[in-house]
OpenMM code with the backbone's topology and positions (N, CA, C; nanometers):
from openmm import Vec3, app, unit

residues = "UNK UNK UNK UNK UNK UNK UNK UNK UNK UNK UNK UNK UNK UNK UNK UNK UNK UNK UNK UNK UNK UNK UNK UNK UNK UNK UNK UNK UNK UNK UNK UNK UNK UNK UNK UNK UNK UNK UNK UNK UNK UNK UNK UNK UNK UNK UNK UNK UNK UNK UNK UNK UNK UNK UNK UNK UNK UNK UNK UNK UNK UNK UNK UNK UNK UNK UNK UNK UNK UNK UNK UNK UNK UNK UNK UNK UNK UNK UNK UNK UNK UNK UNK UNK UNK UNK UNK UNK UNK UNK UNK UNK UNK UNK UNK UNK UNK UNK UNK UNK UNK UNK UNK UNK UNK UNK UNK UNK UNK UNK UNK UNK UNK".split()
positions = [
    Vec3(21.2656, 3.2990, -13.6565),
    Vec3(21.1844, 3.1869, -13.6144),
    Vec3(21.2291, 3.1349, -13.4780),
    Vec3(21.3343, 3.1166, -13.4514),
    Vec3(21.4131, 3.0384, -13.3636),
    Vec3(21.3974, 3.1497, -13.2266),
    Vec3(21.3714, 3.2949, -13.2466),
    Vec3(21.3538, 3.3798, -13.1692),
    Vec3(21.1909, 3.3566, -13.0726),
    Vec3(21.1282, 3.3954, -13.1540),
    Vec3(20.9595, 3.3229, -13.1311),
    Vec3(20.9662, 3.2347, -13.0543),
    Vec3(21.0148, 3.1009, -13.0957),
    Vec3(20.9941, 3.0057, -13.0040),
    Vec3(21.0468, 3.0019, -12.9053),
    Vec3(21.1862, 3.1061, -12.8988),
    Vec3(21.2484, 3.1168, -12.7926),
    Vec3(21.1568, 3.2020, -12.6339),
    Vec3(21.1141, 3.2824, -12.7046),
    Vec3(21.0098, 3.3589, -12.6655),
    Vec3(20.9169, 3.2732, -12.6127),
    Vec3(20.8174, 3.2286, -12.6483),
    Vec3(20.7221, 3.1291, -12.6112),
    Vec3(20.7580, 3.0526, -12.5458),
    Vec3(20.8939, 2.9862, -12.5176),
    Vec3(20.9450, 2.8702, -12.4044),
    Vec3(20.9670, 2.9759, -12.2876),
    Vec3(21.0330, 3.0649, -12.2998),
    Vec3(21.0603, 3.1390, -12.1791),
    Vec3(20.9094, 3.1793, -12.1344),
    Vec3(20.8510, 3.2108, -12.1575),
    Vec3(20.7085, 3.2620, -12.1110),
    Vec3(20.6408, 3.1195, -12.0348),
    Vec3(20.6597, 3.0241, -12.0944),
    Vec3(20.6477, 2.9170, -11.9975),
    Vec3(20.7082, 2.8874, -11.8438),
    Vec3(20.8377, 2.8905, -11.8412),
    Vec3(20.9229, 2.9533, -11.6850),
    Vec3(20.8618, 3.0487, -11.6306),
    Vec3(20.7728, 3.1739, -11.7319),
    Vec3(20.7689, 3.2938, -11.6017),
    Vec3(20.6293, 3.2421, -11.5578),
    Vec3(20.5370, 3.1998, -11.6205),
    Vec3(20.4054, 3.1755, -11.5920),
    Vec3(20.4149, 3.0796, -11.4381),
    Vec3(20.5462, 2.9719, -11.4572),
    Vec3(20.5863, 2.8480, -11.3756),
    Vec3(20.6145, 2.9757, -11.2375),
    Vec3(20.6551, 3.0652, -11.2679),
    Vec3(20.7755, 3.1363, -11.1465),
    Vec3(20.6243, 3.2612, -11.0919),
    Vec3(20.5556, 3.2968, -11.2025),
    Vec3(20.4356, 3.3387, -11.1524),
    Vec3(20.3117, 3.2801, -11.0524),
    Vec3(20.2928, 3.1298, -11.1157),
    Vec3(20.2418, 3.1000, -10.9617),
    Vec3(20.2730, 3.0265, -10.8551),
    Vec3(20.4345, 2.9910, -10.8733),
    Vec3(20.5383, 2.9899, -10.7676),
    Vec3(20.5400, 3.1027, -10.6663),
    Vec3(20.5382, 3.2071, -10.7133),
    Vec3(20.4855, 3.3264, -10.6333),
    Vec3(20.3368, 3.3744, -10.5751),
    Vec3(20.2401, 3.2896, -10.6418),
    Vec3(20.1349, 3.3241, -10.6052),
    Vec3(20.0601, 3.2253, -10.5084),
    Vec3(20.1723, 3.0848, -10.5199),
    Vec3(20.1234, 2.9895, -10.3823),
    Vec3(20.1894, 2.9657, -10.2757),
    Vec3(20.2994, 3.1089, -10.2653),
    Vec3(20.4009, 3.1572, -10.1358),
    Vec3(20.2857, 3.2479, -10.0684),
    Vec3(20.2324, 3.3576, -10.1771),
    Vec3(20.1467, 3.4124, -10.0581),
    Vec3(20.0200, 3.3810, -10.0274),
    Vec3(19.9990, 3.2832, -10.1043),
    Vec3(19.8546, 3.1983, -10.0577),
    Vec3(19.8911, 3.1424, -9.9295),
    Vec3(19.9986, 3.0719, -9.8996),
    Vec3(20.0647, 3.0270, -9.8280),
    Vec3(20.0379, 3.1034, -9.6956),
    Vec3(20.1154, 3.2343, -9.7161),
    Vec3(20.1052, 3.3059, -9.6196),
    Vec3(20.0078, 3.3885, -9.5404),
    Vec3(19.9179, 3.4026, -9.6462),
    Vec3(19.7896, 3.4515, -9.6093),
    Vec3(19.6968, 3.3611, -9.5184),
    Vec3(19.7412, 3.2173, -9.5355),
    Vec3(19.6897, 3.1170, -9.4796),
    Vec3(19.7497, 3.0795, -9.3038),
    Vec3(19.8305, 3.1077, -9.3197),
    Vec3(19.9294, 3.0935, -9.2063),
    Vec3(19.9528, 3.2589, -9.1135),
    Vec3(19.9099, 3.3712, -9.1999),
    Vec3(19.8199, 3.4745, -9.1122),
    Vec3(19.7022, 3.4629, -9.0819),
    Vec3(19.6374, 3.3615, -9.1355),
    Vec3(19.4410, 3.3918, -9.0860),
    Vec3(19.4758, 3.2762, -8.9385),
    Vec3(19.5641, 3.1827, -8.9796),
    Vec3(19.5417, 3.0761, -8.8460),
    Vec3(19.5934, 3.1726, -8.7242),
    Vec3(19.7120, 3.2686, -8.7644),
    Vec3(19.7555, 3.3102, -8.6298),
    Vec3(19.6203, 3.4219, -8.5531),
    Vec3(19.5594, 3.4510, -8.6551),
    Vec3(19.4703, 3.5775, -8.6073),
    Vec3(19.3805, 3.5150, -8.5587),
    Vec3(19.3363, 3.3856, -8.6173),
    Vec3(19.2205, 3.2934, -8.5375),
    Vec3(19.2917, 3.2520, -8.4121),
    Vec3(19.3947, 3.2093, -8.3637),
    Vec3(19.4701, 3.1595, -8.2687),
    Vec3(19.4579, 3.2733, -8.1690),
    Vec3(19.4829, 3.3694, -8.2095),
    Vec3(19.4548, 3.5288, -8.0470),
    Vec3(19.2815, 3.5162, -8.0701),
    Vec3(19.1763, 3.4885, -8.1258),
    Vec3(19.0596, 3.4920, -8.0970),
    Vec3(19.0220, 3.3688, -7.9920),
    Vec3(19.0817, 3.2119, -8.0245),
    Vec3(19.0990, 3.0879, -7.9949),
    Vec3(19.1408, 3.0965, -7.8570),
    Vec3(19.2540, 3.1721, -7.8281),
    Vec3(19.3087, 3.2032, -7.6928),
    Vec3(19.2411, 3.2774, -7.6115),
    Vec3(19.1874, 3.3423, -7.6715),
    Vec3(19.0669, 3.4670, -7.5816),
    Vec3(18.9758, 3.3668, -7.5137),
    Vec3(18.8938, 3.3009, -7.6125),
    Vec3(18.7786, 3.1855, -7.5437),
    Vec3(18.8062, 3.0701, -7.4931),
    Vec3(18.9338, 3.0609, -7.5081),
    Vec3(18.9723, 2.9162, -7.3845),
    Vec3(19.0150, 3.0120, -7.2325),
    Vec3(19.0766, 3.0930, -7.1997),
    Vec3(19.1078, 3.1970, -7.0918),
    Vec3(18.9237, 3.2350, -7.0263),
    Vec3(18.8604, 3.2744, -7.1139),
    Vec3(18.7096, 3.3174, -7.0888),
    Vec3(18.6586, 3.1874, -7.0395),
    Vec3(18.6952, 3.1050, -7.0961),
    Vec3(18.5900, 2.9872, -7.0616),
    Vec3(18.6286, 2.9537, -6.9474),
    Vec3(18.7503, 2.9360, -6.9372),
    Vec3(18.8114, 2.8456, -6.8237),
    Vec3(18.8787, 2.6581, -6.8323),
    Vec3(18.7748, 2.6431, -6.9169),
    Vec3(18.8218, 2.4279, -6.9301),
    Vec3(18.7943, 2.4598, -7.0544),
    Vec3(18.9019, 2.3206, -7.1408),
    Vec3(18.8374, 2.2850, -7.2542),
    Vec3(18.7862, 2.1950, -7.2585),
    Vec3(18.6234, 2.2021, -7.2925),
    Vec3(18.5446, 2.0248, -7.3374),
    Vec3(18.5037, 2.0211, -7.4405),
    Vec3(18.4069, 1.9104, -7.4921),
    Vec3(18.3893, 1.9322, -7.5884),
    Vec3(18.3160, 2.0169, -7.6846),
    Vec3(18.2526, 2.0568, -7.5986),
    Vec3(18.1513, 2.1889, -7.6535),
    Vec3(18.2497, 2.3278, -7.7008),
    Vec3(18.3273, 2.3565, -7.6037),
    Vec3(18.4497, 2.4618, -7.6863),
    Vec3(18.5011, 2.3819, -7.7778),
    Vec3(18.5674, 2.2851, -7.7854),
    Vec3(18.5953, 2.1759, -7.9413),
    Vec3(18.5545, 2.2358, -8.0207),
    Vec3(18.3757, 2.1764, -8.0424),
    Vec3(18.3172, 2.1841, -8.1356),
    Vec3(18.2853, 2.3272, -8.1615),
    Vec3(18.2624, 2.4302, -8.1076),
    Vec3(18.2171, 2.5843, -8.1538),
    Vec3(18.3640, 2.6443, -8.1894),
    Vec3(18.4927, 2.6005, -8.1334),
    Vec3(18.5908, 2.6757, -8.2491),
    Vec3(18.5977, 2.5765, -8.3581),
    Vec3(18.5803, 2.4781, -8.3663),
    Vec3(18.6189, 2.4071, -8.5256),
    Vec3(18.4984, 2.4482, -8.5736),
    Vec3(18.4051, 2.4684, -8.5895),
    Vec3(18.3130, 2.5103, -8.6623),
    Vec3(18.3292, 2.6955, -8.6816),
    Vec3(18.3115, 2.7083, -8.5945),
    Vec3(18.3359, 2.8629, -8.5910),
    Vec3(18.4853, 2.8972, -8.7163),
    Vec3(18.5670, 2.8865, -8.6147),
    Vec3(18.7032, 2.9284, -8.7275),
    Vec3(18.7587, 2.8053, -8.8210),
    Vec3(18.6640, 2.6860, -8.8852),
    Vec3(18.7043, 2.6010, -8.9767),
    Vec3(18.8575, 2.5806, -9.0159),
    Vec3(18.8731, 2.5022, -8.8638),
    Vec3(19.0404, 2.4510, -8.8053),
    Vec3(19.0276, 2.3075, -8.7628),
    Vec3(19.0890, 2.2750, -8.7447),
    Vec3(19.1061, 2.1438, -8.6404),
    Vec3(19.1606, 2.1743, -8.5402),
    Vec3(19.1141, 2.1435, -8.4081),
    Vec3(19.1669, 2.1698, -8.2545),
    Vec3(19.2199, 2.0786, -8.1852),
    Vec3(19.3490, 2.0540, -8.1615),
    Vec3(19.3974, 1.9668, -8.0641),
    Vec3(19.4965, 2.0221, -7.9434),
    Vec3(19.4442, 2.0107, -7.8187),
    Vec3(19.4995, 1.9973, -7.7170),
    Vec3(19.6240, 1.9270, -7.6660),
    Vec3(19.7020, 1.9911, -7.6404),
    Vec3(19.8050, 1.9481, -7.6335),
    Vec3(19.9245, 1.8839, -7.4996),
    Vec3(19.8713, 1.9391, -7.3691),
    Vec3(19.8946, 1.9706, -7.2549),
    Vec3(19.8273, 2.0749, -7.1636),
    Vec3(19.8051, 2.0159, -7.0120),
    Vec3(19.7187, 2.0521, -6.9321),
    Vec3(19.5266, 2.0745, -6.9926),
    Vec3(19.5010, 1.9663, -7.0787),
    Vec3(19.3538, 2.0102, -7.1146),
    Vec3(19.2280, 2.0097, -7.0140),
    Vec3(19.2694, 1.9824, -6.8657),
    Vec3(19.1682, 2.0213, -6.7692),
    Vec3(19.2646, 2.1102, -6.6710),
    Vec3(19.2639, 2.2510, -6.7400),
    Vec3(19.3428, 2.3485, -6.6395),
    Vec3(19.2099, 2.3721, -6.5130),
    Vec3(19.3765, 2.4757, -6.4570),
    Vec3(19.3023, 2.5317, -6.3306),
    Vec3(19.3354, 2.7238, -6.3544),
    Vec3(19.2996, 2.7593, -6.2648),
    Vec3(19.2972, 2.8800, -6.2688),
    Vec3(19.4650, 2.9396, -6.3072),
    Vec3(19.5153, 3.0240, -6.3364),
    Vec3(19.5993, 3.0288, -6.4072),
    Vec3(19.7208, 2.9458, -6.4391),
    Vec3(19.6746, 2.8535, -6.5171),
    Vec3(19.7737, 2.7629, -6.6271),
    Vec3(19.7401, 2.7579, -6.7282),
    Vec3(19.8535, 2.7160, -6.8075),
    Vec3(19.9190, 2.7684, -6.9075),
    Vec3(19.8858, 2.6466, -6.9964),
    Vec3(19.7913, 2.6395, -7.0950),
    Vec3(19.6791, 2.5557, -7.1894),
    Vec3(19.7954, 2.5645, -7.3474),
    Vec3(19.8536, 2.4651, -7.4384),
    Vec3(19.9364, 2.4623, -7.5547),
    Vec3(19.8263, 2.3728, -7.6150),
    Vec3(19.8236, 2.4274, -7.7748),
    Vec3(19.7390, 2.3644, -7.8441),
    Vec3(19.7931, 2.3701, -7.9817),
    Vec3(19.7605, 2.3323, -8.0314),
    Vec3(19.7524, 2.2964, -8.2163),
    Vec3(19.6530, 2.3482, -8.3093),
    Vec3(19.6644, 2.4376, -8.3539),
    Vec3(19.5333, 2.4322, -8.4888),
    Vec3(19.5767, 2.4110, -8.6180),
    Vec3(19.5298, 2.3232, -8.7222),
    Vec3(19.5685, 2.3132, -8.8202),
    Vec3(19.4427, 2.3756, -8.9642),
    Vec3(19.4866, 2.4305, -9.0179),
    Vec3(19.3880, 2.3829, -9.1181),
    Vec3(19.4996, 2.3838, -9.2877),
    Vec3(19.3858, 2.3216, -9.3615),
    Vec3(19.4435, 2.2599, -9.5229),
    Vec3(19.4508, 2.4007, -9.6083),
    Vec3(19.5247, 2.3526, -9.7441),
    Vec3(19.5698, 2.4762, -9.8264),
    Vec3(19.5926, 2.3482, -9.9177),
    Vec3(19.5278, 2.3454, -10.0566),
    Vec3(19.5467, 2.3310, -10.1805),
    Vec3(19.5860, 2.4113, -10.2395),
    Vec3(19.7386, 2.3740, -10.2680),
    Vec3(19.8431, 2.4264, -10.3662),
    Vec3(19.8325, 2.4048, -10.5301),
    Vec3(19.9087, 2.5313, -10.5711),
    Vec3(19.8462, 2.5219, -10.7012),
    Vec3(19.9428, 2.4072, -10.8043),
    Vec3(20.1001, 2.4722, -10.7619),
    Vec3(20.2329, 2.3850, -10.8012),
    Vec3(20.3029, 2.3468, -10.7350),
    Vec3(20.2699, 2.4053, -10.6099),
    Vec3(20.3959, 2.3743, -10.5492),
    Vec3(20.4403, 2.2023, -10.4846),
    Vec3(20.2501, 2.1567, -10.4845),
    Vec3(20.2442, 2.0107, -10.4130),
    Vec3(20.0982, 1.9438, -10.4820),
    Vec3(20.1095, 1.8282, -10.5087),
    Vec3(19.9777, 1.7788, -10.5865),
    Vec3(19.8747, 1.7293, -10.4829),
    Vec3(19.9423, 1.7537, -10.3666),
    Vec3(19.8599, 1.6984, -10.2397),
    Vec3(19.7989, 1.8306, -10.1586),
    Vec3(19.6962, 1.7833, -10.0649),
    Vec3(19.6439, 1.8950, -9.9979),
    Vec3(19.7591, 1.9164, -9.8686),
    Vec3(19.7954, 2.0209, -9.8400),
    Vec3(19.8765, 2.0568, -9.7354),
    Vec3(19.8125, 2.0701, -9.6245),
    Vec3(19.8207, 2.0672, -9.5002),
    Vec3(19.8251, 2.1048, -9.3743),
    Vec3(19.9207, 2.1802, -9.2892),
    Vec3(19.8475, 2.3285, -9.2593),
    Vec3(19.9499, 2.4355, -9.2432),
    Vec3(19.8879, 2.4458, -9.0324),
    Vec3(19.9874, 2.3588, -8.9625),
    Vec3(19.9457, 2.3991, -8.8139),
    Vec3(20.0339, 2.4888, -8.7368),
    Vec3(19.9831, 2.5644, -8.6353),
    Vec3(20.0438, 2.6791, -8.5659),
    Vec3(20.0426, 2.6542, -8.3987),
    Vec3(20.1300, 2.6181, -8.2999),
    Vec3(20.1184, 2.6151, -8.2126),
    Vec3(20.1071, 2.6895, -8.0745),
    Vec3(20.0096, 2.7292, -8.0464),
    Vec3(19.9785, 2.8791, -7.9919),
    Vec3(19.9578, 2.8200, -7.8099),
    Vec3(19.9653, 2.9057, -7.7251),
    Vec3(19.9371, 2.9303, -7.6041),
    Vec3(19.8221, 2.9773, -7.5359),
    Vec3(19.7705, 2.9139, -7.4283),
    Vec3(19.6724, 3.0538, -7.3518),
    Vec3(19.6559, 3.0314, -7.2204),
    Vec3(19.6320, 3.1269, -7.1188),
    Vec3(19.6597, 3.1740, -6.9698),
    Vec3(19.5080, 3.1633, -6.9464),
    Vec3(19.4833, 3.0598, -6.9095),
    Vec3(19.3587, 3.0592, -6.8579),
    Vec3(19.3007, 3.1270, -6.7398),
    Vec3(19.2024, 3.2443, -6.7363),
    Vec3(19.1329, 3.3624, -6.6598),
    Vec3(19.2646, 3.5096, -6.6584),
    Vec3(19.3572, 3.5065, -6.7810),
    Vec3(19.4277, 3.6198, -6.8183),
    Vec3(19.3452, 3.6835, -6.8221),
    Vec3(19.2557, 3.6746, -6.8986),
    Vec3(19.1382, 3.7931, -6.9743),
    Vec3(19.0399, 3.7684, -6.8680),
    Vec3(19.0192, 3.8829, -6.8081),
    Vec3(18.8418, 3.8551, -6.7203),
    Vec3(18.7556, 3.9412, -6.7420),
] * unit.nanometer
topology = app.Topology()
chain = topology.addChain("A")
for resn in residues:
    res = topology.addResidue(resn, chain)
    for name in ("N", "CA", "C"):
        topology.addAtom(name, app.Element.getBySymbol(name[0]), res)
């Protein structure tokens, strides 16, 4: 008897340690899509040339991020543009709150021509 239940409590820990593991790589999967959006993000601020609000609004809609500028946001021809993108991740255990996972990326404005 005492085995069983022993059984059944432990299966509780692995289930706990199972999606302990499964909201590390949610995690990470999340924090790879921002970086891969971030080299697309960098491409069209370099292409564009300035950020206003019209680039704002077509990457937050486009790659469903938040965009903040961080330094030099009315460049000139090659300088060097730092920004912020954040976006949220609802965790399963790890936090009862919605997270915000941001990545701080670079771009060379008219690198790419």
């Amino acid at each position: 008897m005492s085995s069983k239940i022993g059984t059944i409590l432990s299966l509780i820990f692995v289930s706990m340690f199972f999606l302990l593991g499964v909201d590390l790589m949610c995690l990470q999967l999340t924090l790879s899509n921002l970086d891969a959006k971030s080299v697309n993000i960098s491409y069209a601020i370099s292409q564009k040339g300035t950020i206003d609000d019209e680039l704002i609004n077509n990457i937050e809609q486009r790659y469903n991020v938040e965009f903040e500028c961080l330094s030099n946001c009315s460049p000139m021809y090659g300088d060097v543009v730092d920004y912020i993108i954040t976006s949220e991740y609802n965790p399963l255990i790890i936090s009862n709150q919605v997270m915000r996972i941001s990545i701080k990326r670079y771009a060379v404005i008219g690198f790419y021509g």
